[in-house]
TILO-494896 format. One record per residue: residue in three letters; x, y, z of N, C-alpha, C, O in turn. Coordinates in steps of 0.1 Angstrom, whole numbers, plus 2048, in hexadecimal, padded with zeros to 3 digits. Layout:
BEGIN
ALAXYZXYZXYZXYZ
...
This chain:
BEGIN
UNK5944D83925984E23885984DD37A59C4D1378
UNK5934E736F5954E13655A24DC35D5A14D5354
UNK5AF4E13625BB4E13615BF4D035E5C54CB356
UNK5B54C836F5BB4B936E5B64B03645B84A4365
UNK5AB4B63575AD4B43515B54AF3405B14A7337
UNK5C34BA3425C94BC3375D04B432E5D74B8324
UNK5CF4A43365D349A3325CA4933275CD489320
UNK5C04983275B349431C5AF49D3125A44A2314
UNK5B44A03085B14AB3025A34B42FE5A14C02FD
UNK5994A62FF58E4A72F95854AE3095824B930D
UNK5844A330E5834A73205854B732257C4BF323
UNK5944BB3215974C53235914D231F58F4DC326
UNK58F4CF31258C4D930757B4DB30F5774E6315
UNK5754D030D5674D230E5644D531D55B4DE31F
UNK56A4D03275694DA33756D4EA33656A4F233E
UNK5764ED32957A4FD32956850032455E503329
UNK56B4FE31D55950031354C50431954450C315
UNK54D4F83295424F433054750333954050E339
UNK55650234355450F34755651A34555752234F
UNK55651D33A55752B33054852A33354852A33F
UNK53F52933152E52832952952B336522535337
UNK52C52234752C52835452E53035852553535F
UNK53653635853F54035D53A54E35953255535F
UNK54155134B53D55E34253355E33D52F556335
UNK52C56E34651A56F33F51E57032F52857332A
UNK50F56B32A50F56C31D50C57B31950957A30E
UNK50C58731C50959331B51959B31C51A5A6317
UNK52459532452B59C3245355A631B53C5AE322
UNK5355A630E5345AC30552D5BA3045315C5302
UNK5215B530551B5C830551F5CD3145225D9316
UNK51F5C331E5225CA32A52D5D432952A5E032A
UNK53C5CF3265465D13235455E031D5485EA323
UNK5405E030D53E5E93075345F730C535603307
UNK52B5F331852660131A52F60432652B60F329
UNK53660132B53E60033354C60C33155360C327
UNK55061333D55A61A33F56A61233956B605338
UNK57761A33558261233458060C33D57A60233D
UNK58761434D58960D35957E5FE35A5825F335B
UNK57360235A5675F535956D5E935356E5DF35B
UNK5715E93445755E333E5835DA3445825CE347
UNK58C5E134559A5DC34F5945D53595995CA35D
UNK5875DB36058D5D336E57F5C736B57B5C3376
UNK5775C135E5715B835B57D5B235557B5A6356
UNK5885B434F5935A834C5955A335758F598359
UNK59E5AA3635A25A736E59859E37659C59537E
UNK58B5A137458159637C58658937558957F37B
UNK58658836558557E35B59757235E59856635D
UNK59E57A3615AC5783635AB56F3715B2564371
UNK5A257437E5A256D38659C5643875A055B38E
UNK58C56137B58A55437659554F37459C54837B
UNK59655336A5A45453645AC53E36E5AA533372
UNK5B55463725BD54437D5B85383865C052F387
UNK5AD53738D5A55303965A552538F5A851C396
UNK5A252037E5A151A37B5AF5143755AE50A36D
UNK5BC5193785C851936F5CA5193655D2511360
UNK5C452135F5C15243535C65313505C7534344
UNK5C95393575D554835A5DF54634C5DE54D342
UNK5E853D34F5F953D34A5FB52F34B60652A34E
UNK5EF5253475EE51A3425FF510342602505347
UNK60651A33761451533661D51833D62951433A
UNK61A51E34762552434E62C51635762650B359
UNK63C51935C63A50836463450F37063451B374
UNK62F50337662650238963550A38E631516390
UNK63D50A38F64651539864652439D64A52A3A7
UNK63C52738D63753238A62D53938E62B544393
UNK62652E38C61553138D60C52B38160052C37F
UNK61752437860A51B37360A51037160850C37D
UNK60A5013676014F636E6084EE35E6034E6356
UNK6154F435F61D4EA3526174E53476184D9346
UNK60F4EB33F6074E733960E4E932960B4E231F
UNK6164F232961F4F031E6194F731460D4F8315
UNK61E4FC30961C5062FD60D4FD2F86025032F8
UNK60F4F02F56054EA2EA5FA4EC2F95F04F22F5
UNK5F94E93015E94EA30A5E94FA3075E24FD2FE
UNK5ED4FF30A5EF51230D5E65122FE5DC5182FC
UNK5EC50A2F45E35112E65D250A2E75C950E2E0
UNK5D35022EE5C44FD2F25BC5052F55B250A2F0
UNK5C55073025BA5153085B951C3025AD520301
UNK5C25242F95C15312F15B452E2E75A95322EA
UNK5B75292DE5AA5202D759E5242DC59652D2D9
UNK59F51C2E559051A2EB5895292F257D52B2F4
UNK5935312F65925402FE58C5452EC58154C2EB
UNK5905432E358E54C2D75805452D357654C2D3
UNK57F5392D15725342CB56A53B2D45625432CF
UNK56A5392E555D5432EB56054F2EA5595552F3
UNK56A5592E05655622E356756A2F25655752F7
UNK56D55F2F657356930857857A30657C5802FD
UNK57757C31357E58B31658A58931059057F314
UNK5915923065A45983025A85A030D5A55AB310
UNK5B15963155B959B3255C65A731D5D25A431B
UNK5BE5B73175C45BB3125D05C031D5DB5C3319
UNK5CC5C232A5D15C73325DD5BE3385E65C1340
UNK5D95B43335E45A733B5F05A33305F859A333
UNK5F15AB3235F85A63176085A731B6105A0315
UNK60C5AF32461D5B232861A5A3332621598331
UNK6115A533B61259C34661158A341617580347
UNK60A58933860957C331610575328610569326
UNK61A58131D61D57B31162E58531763857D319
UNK63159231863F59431B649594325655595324
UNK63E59033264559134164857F33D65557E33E
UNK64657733C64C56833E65356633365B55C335
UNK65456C32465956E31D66957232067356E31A
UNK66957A32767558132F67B57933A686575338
UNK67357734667B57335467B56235168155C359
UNK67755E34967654E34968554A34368D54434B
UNK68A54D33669254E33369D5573396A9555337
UNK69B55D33D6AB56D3406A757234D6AD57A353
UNK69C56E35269B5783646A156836E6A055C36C
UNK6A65703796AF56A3826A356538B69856A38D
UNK6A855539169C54E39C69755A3A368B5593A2
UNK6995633A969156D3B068B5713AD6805723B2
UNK69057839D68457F39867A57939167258138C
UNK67856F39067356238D66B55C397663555392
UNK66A55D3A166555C3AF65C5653B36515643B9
UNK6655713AE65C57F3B86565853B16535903B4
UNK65357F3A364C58839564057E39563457E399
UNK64757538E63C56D38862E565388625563380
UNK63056039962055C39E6165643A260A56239F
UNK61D5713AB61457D3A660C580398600583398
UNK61558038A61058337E60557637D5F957837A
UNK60C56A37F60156137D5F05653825E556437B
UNK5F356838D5E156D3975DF5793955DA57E39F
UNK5E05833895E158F3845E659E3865E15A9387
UNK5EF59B3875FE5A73885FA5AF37B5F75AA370
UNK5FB5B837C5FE5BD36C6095C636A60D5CE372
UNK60E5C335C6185C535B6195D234C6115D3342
UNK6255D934E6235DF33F6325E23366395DA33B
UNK6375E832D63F5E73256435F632463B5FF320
UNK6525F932865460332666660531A67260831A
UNK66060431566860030466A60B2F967560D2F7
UNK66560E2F465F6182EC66762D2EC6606332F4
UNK66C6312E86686392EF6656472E16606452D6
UNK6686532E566465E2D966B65B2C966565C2BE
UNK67B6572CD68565B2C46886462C46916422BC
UNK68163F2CB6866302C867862D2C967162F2D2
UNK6726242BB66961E2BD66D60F2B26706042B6
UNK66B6132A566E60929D67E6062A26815FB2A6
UNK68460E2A16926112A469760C2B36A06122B9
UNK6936042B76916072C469D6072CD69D60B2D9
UNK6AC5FF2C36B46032CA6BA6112CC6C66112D0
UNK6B561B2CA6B96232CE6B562F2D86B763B2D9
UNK6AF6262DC6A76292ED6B36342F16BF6332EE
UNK6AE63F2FA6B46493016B36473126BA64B31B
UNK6A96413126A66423206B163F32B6B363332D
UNK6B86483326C664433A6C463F3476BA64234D
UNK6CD63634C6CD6303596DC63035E6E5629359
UNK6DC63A3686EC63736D6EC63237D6E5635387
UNK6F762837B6F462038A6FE62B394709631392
UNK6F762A39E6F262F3AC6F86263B66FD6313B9
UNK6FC6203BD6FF6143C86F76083C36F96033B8
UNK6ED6053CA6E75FD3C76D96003BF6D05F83BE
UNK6D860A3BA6CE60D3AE6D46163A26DE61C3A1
UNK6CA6153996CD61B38C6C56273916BD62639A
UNK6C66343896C063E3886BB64237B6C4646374
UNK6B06423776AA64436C6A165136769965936D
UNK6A765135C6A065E3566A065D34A6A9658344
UNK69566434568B66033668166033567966333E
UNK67D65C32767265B32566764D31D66B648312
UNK65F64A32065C64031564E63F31364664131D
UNK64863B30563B6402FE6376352FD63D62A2FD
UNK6296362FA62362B2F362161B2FF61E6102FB
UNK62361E30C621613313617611317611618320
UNK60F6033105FE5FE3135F75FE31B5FA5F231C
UNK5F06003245E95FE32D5F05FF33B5EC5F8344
UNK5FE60C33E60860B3475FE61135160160C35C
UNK5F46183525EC61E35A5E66123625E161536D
UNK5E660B35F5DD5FD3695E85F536C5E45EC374
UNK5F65F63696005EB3706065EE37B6095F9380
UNK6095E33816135E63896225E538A62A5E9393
UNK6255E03816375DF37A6355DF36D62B5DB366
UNK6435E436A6495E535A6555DF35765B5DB360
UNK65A5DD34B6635D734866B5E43426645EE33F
UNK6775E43416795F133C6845F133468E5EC33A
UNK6895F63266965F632369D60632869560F328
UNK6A660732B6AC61032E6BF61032E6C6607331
UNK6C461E3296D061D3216D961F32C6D862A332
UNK6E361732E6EB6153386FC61D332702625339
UNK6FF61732670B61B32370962331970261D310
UNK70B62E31570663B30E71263C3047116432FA
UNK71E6353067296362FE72A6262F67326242EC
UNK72561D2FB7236132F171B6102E57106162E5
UNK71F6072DA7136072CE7036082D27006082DE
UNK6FB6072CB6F160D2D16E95FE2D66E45FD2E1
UNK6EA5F52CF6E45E82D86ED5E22E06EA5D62E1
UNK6F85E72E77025E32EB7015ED2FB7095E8303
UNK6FD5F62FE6FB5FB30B6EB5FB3106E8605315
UNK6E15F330F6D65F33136D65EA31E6DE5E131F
UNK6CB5ED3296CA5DF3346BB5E23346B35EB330
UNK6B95D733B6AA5D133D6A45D134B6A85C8352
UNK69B5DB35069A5DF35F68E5D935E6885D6353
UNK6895D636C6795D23736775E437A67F5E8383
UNK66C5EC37566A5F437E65F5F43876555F2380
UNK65D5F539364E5F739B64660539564C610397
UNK63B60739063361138C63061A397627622396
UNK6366183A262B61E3AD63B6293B063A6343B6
UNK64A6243AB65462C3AD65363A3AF64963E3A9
UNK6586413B36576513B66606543A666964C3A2
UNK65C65F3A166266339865C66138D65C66A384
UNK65465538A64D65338063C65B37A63265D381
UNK63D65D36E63166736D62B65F36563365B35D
UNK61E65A36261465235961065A34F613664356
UNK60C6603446066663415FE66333860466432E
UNK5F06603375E965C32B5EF66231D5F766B31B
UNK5E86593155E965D3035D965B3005D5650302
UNK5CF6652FA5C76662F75C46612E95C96672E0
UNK5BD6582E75C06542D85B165B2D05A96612D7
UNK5B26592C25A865E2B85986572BF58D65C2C3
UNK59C64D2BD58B6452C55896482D457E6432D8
UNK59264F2DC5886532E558E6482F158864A2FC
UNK59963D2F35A063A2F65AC63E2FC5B26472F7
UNK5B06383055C363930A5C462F30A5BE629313
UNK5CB6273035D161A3075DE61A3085E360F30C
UNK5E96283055F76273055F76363105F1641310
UNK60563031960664031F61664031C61D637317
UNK61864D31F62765131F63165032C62B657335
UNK63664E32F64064B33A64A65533865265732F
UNK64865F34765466634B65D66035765865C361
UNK66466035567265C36067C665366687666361
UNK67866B37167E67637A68867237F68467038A
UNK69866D38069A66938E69365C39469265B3A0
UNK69065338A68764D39369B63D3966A663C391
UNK6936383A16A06313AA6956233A36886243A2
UNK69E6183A069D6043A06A86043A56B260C3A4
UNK6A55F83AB6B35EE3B16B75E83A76B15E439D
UNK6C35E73AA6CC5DD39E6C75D03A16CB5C8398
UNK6BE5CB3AC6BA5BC3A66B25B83A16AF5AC3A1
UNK6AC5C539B6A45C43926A45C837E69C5CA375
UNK6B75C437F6BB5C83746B95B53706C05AC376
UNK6AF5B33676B05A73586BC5A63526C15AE349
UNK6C25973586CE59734E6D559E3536D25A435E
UNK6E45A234B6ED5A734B6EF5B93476EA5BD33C
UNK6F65C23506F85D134B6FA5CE33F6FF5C333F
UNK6F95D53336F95DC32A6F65D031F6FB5D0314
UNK6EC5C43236E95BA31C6DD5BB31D6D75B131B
UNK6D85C331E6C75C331E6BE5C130C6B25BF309
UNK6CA5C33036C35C32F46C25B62F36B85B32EC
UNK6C85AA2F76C859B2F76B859A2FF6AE5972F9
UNK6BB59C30D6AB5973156A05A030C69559A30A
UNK6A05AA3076955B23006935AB2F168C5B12E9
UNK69959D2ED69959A2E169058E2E668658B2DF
UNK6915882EF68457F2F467D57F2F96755762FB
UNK67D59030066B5953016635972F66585932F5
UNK66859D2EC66459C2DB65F5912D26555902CB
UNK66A58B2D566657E2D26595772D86505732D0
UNK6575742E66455722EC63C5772E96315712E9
UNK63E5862E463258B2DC62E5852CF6235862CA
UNK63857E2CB62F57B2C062B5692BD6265632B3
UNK6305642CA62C5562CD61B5562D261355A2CA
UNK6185532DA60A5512E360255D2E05F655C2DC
UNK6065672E25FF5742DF5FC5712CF5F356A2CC
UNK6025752C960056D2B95F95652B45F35672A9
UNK5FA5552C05ED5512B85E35512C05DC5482BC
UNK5DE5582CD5CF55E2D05CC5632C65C455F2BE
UNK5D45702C55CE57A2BB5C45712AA5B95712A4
UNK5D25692A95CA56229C5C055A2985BB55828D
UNK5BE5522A85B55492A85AA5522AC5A054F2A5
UNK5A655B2B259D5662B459956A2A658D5682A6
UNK59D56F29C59A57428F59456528C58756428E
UNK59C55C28859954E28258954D28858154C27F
UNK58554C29357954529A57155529456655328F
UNK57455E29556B56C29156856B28355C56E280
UNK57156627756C56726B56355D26C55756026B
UNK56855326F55D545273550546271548542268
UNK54B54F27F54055328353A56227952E566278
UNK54356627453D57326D53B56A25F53156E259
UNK53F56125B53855825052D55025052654D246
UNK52C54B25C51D54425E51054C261504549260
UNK51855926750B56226C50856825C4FC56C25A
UNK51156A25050E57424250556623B4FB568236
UNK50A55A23C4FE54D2364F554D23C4EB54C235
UNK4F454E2494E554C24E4DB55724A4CF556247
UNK4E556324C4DC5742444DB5702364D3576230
UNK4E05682314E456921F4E95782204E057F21C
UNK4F157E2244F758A2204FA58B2144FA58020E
UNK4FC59620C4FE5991FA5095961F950C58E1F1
UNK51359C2015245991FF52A5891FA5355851F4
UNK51F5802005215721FD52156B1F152655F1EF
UNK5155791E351457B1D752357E1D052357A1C4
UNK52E5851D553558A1CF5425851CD54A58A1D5
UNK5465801C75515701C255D57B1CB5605761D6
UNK5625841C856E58C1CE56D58B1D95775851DF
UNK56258E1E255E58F1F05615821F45695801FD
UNK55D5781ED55A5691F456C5671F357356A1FD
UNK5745621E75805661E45875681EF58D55F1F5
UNK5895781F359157C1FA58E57620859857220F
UNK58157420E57F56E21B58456421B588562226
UNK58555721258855021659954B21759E54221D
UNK5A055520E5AF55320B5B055921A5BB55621F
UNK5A955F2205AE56922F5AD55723B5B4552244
UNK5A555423659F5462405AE54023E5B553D248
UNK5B253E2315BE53622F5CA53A2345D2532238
UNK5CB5472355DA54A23B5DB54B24B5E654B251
UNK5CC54C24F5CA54A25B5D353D25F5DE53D264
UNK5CC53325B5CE52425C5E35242565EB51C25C
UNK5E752D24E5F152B2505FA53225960653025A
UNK5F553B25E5FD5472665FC53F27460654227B
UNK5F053427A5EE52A2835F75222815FC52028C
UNK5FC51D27960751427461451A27D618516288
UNK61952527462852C27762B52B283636525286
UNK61E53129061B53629A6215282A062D5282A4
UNK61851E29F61A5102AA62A50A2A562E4FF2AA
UNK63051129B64050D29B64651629E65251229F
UNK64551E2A064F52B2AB64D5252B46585222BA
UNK63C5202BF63F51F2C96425112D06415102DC
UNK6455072C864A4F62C865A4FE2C66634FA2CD
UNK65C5072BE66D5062C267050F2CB67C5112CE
UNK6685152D066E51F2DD6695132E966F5172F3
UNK66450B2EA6645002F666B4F62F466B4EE2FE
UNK6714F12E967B4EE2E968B4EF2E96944E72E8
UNK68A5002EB69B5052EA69F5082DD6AB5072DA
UNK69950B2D76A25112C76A65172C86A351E2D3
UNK6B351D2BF6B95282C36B25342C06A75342BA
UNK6B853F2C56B054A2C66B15512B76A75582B3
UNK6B85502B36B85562A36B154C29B6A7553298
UNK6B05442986A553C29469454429568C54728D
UNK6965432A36835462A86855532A767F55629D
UNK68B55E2AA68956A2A668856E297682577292
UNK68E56429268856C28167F56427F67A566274
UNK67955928566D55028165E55D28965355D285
UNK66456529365F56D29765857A29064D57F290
UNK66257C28C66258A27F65C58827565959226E
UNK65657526D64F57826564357326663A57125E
UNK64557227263456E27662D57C27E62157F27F
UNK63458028162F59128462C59627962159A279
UNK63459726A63359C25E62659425961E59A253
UNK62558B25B61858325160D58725860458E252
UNK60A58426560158226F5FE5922705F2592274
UNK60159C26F5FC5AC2745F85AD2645EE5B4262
UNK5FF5A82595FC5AE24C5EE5A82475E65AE240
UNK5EC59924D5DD59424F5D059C2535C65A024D
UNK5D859F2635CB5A42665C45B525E5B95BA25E
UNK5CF5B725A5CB5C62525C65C62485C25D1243
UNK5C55B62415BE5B22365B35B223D5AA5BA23A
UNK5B15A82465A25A724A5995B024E58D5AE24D
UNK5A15BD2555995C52595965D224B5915DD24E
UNK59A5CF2415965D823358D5D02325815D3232
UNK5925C322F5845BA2255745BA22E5685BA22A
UNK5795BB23A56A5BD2455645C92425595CA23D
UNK56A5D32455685E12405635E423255D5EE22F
UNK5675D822B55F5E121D5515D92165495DD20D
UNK5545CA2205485C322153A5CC22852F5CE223
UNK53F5D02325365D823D52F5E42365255E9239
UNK5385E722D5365F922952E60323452D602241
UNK52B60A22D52861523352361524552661D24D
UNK51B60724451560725051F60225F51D60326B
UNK52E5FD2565395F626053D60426454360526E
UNK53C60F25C54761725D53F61D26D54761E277
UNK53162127052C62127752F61D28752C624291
UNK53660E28653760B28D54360C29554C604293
UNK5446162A05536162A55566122B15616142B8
UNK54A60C2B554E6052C95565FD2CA5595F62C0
UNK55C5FA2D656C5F12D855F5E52D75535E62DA
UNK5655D92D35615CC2D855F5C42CB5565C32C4
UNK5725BD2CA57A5B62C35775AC2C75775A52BD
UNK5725A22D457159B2DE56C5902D45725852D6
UNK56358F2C955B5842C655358C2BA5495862B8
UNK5555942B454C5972AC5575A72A05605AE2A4
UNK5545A72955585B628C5525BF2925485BC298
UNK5585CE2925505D529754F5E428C54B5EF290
UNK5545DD27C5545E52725635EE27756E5E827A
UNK5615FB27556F60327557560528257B610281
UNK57760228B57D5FD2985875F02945935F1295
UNK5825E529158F5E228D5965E028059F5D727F
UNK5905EB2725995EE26D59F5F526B5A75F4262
UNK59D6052755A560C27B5B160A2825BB60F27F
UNK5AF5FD2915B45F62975C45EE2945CF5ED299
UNK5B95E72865C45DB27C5D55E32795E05DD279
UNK5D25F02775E05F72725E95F82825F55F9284
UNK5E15F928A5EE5FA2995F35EC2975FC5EC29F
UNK5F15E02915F65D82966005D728E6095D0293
UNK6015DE28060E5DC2786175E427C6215E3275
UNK6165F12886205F528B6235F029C62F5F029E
UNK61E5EE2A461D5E82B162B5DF2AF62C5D92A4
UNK6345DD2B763D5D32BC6465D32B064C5C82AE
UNK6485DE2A66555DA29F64A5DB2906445D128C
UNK6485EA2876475EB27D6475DD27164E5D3272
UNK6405DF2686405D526164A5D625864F5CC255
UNK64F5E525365B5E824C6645E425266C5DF24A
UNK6695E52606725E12676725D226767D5CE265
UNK6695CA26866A5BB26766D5B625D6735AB25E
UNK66C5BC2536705BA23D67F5BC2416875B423D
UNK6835C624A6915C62496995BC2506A45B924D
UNK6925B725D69A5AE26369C5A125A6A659C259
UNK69259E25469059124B6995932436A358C246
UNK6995992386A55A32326B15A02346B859822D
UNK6B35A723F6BB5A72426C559B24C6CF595248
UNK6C15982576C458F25B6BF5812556C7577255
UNK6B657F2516AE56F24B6B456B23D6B555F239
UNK6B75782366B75752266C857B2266D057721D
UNK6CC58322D6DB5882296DC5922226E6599222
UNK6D059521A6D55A42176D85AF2196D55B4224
UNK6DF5B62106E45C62156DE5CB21D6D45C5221
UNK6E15D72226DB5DD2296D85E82186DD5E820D
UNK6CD5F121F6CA6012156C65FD20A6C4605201
């Protein structure tokens, strides 16, 4: 396996290289793109069981898990090297890769830790039910009720905006336990099975012709209490270090993906001699984007050296908040400055496939979900604000 290499950096790197270039046709890209959603998902899920085979799945996870202790700094190896080729984005695997170990590793009990996790490793998918009509940026003030039952909660509500829940098979769920406590002060943190009776999926049709978020109804639906995370009405603590994961590893895929994309969208505009290359502003702005890249890579690999080393949690949570704040306000830069490089002919272009290449206004359409995804960018000015800097509130 390529894995027993990871004691060699160079070794390592260059056997990922060798079996990325084996493995994955070089066409897969247009494949993908003439390709059905469903098609799409279940060429991740093929791509996922590569990995896996090769332990290369959850790289950092420990071996108890399902993966192969390789620790944050190898995990960013791989990540790297997944972005230089341009690999498949396991959009479908993002709860199951970056929020489910984010969660049970720290705050889920040996069982659930047991009975979750190596499944997720060999491709479980997993989804996020967080969000809902009246809680989004706000999110403590989730409505969704749970009242315990004997040995289960009973649930009812509603919740919006959950990714790719149509292809999972568990969710993570916040839901409001104590209705008469402050508002982050009665939440808990449930594992639900998707296949529960009571539960309704419902797609969200988006502008491009897309579902990637559905809505979640909750009938009556019955969880066992051993599948309550953590402590009753402590669920706003465990939901503060699922948040937190999002913006460790997930964070710097995402950035080393752009980084290796401008890369390549710069040697492909020299080799064209493209005109934009003529234009001091154009040249300018691209390359200040290259630079914050390189420092938004920076922030990233110190959030995630102090979350493996145990920092406290208020520390990495606002180290969290402003690397969410910088890192989504980047990419929104890049995806204008692409777009207006591209003109008229990018605007043309609207097929999904971010994978390795611009695809004009797809992802500068795209670039704005990411400044509201996982906690508003206005909302993060305030936590910083607020908690980081001490000031007032209003």
């Amino acid at each position: 396996m390529i894995i027993d290499l990871r004691h060699d950096e160079s070794a390592f790197r260059s056997a990922i290289r060798d079996w990325i270039a084996q493995t994955l046709p070089s066409d897969w890209a247009e494949v993908a793109d003439r390709g059905t959603e469903n098609e799409a998902v279940e060429y991740q899920r093929w791509w996922f069981g590569e990995l896996a085979k090769q332990g290369l799945s959850v790289p950092h996870w420990p071996s108890k898990f399902g993966g192969v202790d390789l620790g944050i700094a190898g995990q960013m190896m791989v990540a790297d090297e997944m972005a230089r080729a341009g690999t498949p984005q396991l959009s479908v695997y993002t709860v199951t890769l970056n929020h489910l170990p984010g969660t049970l590793i720290p705050c889920g009990s040996p069982e659930q830790q047991v009975r979750y996790l190596p499944p997720a490793a060999q491709g479980a998918v997993w989804c996020q039910g967080f969000s809902e009509p009246g809680a989004g940026s706000d999110l403590a003030s989730l409505r969704c009720r749970a009242v315990r039952d004997g040995d289960h909660y009973v649930i009812n509500g509603q919740k919006i905006w959950s990714s790719m829940s149509r292809f999972a098979q568990h969710c993570i769920l916040l839901v409001r336990t104590d209705p008469e406590a402050s508002k982050h002060a009665g939440i808990s943190f449930l594992i639900m099975d998707m296949d529960t009776p009571g539960l309704d999926i419902r797609p969200i049709e988006q502008i491009d012709g897309y579902a990637d978020f559905s809505e979640l109804f909750l009938t009556d639906v019955r969880i066992p209490v051993e599948n309550l995370v953590g402590e009753e009405n402590d669920g706003w603590k465990v939901a503060q270090a699922t948040l937190a994961s999002e913006r460790g590893v997930l964070a710097f895929e995402a950035g080393e993906r752009r980084r290796h994309m401008l890369e390549d969208y710069y040697r492909n505009a020299v080799a064209a001699k493209a005109a934009w290359l003529e234009d001091d502003e154009f040249r300018r702005q691209f390359m200040t984007l290259l630079a914050d890249l390189q420092a938004s890579r920076r922030l990233i690999r110190q959030l995630l050296r102090d979350h493996e080393n145990g920092e406290p949690h208020a520390s990495t949570a606002m180290a969290s908040a402003r690397i969410k704040l910088f890192q989504t306000t980047l990419i929104q830069k890049i995806g204008d400055l692409i777009a207006r490089i591209e003109g008229l002919d990018g605007h043309l272009r609207l097929s999904y496939n971010s994978q390795r290449r611009f695809v004009g206004m797809f992802d500068y359409i795209y670039s704005f979900a990411w400044t509201i995804s996982g906690g508003t960018n206005e909302i993060m000015r305030n936590v910083i604000a607020e908690r980081g800097l001490g000031l007032p509130r209003g």
